[in-house]
N, C-alpha and C positions, 0 to 999 in steps of 0.2 A: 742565636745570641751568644751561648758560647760558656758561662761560665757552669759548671754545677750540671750540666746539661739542659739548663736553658737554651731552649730555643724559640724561633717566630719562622712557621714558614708562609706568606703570601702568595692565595693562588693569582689567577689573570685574572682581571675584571671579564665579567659578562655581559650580554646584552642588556642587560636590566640596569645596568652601572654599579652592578653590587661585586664585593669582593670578600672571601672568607681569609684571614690568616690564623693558622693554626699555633695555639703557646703549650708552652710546657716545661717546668721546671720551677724555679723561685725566681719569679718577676719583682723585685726589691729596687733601694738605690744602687747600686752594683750594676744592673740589667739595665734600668729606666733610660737611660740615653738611646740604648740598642731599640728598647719599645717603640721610643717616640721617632729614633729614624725610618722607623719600619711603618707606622702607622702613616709618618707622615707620606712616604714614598705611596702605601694604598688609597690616600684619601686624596691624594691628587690626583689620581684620576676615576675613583666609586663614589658616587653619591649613598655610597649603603656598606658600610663593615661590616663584617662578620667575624667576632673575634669566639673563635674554637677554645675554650679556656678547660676542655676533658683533663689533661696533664698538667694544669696549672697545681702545683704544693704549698703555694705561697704570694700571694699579691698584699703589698705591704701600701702604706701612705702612698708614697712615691710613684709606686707607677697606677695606683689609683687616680691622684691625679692627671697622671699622663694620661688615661682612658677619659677624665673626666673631657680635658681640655679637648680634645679628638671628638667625643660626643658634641661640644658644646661646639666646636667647628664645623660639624657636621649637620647639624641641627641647623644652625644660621644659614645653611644651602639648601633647607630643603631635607636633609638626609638626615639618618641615623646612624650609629655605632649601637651594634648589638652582643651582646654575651650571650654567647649558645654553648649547652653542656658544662655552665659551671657547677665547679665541685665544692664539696666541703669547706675547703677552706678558701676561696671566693666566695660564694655567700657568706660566710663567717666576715669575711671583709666589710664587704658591703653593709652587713649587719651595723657590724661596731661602730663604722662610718654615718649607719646613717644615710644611705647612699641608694637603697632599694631601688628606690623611684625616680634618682638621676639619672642610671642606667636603663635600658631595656634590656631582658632578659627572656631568655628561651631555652626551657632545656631539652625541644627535640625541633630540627630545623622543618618539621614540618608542622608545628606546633602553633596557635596564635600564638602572638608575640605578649607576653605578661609584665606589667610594670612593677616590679619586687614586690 
């Protein structure tokens, strides 16, 4: 993504149709366009995200939303958007938001899958 050392990197989809893309840095309004190009380009072709959020410092409203909207696109196919390895201050997001249980969350990819 670019700014702060924000970045996204998305691996290949797999057989499963799942794709992991890894963040890192302050995902804010600033970032959120960069997110939502990036998510959109994975969910076109994964029925399954995997959002790596270990180096996330900071997800503000904005790109909450953008993960909401992607989950809830996802969801309408069948599929889910998942948070794996969120940190501190991602859960602290989700908290304030309010948001536990719209997301799915996991903090070890071999983990069941926990709803906040």
């Amino acid at each position: 993504m670019g700014r702060d050392g924000t970045e996204a990197v998305a691996g290949q989809v797999t057989d499963d149709g799942s794709v992991t893309i890894e963040l890192a840095g302050e995902l804010d309004l600033a970032t959120a366009e960069q997110l939502r190009d990036k998510l959109e380009a994975a969910c076109s072709g994964a029925r399954i995200v995997r959002v790596d959020a270990t180096r996330v410092t900071l997800l503000d409203s904005t790109s909450l939303g953008v993960l909401l909207y992607f989950a809830r696109e996802l969801r309408d196919r069948g599929g889910y958007l998942e948070l794996s390895f969120a940190t501190p201050a991602v859960k602290r997001a989700l908290h304030v938001a309010s948001l536990g249980r719209a997301l799915r969350l996991a903090d070890r990819a071999d983990e069941e899958h926990v709803d906040g």
